[in-house]
TORNUMI-469255 format. One record per residue (C-alpha): x, y, z; residue in one letter. Coordinates in nm, 4 decimals. Each point is the difference from the previous one (the first is absolute). Last residue first. Layout:
BEGIN
<r xx="X" yy="Y" zz="Z" resn="a"/>
...
END
This chain:
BEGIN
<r xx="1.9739" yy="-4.8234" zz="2.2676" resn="x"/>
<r xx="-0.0637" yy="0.2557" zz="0.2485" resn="x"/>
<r xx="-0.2375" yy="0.2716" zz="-0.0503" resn="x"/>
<r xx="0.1773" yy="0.3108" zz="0.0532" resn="x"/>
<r xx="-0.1539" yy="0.2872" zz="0.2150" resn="x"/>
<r xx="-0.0441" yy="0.3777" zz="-0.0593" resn="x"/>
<r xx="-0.1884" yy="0.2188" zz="0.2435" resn="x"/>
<r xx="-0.1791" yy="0.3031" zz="0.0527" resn="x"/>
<r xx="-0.1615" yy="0.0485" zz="-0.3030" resn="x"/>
<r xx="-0.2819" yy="0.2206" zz="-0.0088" resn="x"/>
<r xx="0.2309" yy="0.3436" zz="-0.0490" resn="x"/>
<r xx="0.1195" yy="-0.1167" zz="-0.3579" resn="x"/>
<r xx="0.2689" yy="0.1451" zz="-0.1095" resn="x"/>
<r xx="0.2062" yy="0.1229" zz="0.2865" resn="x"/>
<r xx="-0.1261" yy="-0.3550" zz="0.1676" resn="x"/>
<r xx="0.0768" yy="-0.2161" zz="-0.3365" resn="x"/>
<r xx="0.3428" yy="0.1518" zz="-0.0420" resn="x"/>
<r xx="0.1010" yy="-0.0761" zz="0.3622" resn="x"/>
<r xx="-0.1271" yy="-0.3273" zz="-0.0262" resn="x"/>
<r xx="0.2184" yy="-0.0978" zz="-0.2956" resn="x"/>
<r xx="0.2989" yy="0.1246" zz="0.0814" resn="x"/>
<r xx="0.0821" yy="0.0104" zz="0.4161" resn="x"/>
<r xx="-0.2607" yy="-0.3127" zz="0.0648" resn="x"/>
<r xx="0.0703" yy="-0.2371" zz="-0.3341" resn="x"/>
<r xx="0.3268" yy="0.0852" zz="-0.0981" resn="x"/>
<r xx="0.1167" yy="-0.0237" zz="0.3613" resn="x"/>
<r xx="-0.1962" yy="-0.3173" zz="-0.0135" resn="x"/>
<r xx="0.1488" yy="-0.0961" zz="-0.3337" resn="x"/>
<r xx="0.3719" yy="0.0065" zz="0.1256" resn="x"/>
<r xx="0.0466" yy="-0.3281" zz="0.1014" resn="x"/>
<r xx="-0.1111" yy="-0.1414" zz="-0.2832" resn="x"/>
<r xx="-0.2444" yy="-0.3040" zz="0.0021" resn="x"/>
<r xx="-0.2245" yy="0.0648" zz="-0.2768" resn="x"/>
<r xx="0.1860" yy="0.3436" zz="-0.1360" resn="x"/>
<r xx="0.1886" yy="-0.1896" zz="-0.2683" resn="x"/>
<r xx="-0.2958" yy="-0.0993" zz="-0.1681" resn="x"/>
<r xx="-0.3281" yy="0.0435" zz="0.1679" resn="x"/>
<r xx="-0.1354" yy="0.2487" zz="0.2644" resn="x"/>
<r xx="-0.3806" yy="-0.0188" zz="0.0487" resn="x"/>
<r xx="-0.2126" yy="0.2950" zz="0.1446" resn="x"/>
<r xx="-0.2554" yy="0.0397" zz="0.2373" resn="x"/>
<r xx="-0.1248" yy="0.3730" zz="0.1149" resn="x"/>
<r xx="-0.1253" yy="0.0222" zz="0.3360" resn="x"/>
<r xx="-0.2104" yy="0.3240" zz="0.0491" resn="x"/>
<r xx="-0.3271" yy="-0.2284" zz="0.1208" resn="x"/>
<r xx="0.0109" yy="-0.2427" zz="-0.3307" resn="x"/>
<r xx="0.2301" yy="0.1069" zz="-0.3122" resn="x"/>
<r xx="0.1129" yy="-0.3436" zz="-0.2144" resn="x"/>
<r xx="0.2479" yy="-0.2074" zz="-0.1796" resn="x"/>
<r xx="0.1519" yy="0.2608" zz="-0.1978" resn="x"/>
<r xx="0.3344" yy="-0.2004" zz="-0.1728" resn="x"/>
<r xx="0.3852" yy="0.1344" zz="0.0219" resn="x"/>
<r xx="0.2841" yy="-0.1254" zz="-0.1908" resn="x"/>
<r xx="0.3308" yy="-0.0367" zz="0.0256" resn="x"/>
<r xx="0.3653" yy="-0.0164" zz="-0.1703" resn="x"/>
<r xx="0.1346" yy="0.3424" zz="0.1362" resn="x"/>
<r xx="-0.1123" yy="0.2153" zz="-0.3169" resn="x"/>
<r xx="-0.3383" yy="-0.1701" zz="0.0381" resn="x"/>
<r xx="-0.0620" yy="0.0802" zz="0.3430" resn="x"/>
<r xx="0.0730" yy="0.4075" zz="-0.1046" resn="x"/>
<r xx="-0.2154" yy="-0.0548" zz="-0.2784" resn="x"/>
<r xx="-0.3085" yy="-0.1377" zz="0.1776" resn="x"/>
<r xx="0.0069" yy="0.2050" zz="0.2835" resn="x"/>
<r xx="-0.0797" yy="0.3924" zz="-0.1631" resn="x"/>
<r xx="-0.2414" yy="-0.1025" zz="-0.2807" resn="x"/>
<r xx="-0.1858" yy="-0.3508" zz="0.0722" resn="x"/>
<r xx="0.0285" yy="0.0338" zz="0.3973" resn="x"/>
<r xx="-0.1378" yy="0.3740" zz="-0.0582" resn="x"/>
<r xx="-0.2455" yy="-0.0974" zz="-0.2389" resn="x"/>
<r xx="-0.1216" yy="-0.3035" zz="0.2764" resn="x"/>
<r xx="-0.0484" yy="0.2377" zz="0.2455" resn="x"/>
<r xx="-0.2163" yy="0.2194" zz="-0.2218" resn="x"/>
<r xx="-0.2154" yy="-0.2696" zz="-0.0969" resn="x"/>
<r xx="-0.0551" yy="-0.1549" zz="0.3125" resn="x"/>
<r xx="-0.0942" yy="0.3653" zz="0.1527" resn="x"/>
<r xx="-0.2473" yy="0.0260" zz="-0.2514" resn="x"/>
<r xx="-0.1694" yy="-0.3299" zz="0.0758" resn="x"/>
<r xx="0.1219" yy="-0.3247" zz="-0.1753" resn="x"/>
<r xx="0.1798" yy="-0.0591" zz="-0.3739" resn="x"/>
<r xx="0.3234" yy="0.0624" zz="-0.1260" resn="x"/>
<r xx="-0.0080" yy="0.0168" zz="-0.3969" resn="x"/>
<r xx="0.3240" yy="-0.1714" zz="-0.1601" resn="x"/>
<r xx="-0.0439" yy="-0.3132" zz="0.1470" resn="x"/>
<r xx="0.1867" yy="-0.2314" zz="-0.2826" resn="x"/>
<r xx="-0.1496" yy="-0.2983" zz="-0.1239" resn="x"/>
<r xx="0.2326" yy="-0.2979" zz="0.0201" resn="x"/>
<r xx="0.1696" yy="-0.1018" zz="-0.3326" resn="x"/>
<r xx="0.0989" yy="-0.3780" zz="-0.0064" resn="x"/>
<r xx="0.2307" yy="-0.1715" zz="-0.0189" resn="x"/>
<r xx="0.2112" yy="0.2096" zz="0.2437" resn="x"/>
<r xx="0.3703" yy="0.1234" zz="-0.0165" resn="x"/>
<r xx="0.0032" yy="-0.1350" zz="-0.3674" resn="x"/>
<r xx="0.3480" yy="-0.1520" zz="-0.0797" resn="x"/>
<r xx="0.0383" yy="0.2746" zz="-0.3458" resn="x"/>
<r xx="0.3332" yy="-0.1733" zz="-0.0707" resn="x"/>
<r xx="0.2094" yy="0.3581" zz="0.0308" resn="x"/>
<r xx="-0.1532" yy="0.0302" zz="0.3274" resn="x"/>
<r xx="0.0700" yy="-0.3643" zz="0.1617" resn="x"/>
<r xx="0.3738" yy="0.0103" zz="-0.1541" resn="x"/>
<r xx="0.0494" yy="0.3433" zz="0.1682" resn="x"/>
<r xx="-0.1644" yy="-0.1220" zz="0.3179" resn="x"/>
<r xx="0.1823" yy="-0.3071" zz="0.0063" resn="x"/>
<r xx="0.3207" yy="0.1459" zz="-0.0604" resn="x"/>
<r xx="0.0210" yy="0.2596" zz="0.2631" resn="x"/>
<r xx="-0.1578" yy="-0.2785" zz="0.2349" resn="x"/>
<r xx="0.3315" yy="-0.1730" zz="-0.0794" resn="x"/>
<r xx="0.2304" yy="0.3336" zz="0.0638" resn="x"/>
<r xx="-0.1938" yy="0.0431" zz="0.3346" resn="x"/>
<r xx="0.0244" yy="-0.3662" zz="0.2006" resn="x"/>
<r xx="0.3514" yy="0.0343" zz="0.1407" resn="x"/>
<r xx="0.0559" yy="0.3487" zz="0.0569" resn="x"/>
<r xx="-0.3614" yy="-0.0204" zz="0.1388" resn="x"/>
<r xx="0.0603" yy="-0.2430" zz="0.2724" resn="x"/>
<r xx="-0.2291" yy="-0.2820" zz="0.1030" resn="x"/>
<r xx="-0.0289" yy="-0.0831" zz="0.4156" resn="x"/>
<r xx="-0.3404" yy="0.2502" zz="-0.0231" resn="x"/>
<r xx="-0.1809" yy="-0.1320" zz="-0.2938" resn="x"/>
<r xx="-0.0337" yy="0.2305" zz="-0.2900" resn="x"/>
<r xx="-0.2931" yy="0.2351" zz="-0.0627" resn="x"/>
<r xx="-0.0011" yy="0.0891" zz="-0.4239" resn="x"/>
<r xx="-0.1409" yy="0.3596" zz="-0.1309" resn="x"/>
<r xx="-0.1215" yy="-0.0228" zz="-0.3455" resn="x"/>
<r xx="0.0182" yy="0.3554" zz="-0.2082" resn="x"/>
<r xx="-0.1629" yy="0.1705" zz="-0.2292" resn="x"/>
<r xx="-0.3522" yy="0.0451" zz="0.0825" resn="x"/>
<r xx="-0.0223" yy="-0.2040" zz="0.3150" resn="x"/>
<r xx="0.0885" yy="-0.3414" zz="0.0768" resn="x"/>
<r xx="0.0407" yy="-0.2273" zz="0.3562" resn="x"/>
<r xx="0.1942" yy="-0.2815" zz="0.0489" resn="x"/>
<r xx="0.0820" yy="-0.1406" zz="0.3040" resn="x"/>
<r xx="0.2494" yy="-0.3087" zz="0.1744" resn="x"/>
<r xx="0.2470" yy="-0.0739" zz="-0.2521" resn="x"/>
<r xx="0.3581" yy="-0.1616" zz="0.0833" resn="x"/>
<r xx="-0.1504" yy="-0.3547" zz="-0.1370" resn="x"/>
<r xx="-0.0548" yy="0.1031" zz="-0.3780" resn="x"/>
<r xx="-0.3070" yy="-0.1021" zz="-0.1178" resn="x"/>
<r xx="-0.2277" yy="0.2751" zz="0.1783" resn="x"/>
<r xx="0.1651" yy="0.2083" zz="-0.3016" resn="x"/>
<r xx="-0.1355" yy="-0.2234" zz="-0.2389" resn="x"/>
<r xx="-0.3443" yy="0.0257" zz="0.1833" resn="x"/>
<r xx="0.0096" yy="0.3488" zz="-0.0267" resn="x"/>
<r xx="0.0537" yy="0.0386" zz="-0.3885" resn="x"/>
<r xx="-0.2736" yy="-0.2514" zz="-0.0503" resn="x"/>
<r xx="-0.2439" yy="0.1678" zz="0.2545" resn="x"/>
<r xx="-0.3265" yy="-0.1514" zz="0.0981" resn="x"/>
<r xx="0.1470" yy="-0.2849" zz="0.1593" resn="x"/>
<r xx="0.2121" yy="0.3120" zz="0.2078" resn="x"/>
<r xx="-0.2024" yy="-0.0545" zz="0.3157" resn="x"/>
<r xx="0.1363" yy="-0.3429" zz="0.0989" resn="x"/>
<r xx="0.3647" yy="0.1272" zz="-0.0085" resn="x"/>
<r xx="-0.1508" yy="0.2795" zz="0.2360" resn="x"/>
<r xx="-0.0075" yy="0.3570" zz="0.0723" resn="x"/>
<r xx="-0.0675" yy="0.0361" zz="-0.4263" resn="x"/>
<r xx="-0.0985" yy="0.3957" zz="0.0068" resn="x"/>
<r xx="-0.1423" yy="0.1747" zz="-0.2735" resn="x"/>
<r xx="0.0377" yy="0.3474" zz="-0.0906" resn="x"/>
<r xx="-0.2243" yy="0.2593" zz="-0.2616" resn="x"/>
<r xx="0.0827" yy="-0.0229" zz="-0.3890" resn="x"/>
<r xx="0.2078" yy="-0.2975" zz="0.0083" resn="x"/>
<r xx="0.3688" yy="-0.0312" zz="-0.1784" resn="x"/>
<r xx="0.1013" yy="0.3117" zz="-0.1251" resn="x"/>
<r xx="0.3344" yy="0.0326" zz="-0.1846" resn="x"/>
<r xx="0.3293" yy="0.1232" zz="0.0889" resn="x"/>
<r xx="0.0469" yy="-0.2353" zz="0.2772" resn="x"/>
<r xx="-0.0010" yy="0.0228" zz="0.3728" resn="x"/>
<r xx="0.1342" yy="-0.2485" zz="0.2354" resn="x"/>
<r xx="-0.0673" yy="0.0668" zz="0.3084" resn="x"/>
<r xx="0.1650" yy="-0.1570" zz="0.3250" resn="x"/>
<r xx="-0.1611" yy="-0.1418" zz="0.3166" resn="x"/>
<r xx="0.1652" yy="-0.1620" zz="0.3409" resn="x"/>
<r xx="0.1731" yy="0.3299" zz="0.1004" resn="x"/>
<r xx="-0.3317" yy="0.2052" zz="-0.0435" resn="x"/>
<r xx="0.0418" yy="0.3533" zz="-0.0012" resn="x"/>
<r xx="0.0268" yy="-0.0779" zz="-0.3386" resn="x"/>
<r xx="0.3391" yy="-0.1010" zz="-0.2526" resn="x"/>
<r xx="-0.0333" yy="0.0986" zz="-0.3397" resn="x"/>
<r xx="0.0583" yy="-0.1915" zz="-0.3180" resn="x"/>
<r xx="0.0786" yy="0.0196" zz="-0.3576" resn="x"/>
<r xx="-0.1442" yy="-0.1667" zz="-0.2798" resn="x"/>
<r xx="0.0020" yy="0.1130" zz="-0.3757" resn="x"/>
<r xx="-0.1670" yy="-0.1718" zz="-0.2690" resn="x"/>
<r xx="0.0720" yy="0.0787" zz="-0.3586" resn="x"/>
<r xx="-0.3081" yy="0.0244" zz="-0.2132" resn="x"/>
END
């Protein structure tokens, strides 16, 4: 198979995804730290080069966080390469397969909370290089966690109180709040 890679910037400025015509992980994982990525072969290779700060994968696509003082012009054509090289040598993104919450669990509320995150939040994070975790639902106060490009962006609180709270209140009339867990 031929491996394509192209990129697209975030709201972000210090992240960029690289997205590939093939899938990568079923669900996302996010490597925050060169420590974190042991797990991660094709992670810790990226960790290797000095300009990287974050990785994080999800289906098809591996979305990088660069240091501030490095510049993208600069540093883009060899991540280009990397990933391409990484994909079309099968460079596992972990070694092994983590089990995959499909069913939500918790009261009824939980449950239909953690649809909504799952069918309307999930793909719009995605598509700008994110992810989005239930944490928990105590007293109206919905947790989440915001990985991948969204972990430190300066739009993810407007994304965050005007998006994902509003659709959670219409939806479901017990919430009353969303928050972010902070990394």
């Amino acid at each position: 198979m031929n491996i394509n890679v192209y990129t697209e910037s975030t709201p972000n400025p210090a992240t960029m995804k690289f997205i590939v015509n093939k899938l990568l992980i079923n669900g996302s994982v996010d490597f925050a730290t060169k420590e974190s990525a042991e797990k991660s072969p094709f992670a810790k290779e990226l960790f290797k080069f000095s300009f990287v700060n974050g990785v994080f994968f999800a289906s098809n696509f591996v979305t990088v966080t660069k240091f501030e003082d490095d510049n993208w012009e600069d540093i883009l054509p060899i991540l280009k390469e990397f990933v391409k090289g990484a994909v079309e040598s099968e460079l596992k993104v972990q070694d092994e397969e983590q089990a995959e919450a499909g069913d939500f669990e918790g009261s009824e509320t939980e449950v239909k909370i953690q649809q909504i995150l799952h069918d309307y939040v999930r793909p719009a994070v995605e598509q700008d290089g994110g992810a989005i975790t239930y944490k928990s639902f105590d007293e109206g106060i919905v947790t989440v966690e915001l990985r991948g490009s969204c972990s430190g962006c300066p739009s993810s609180t407007v994304t965050l109180k005007a998006g994902i709270e509003n659709l959670l209140k219409r939806m479901v009339p017990e919430v009353t709040e969303v928050v972010s867990e902070a990394l």
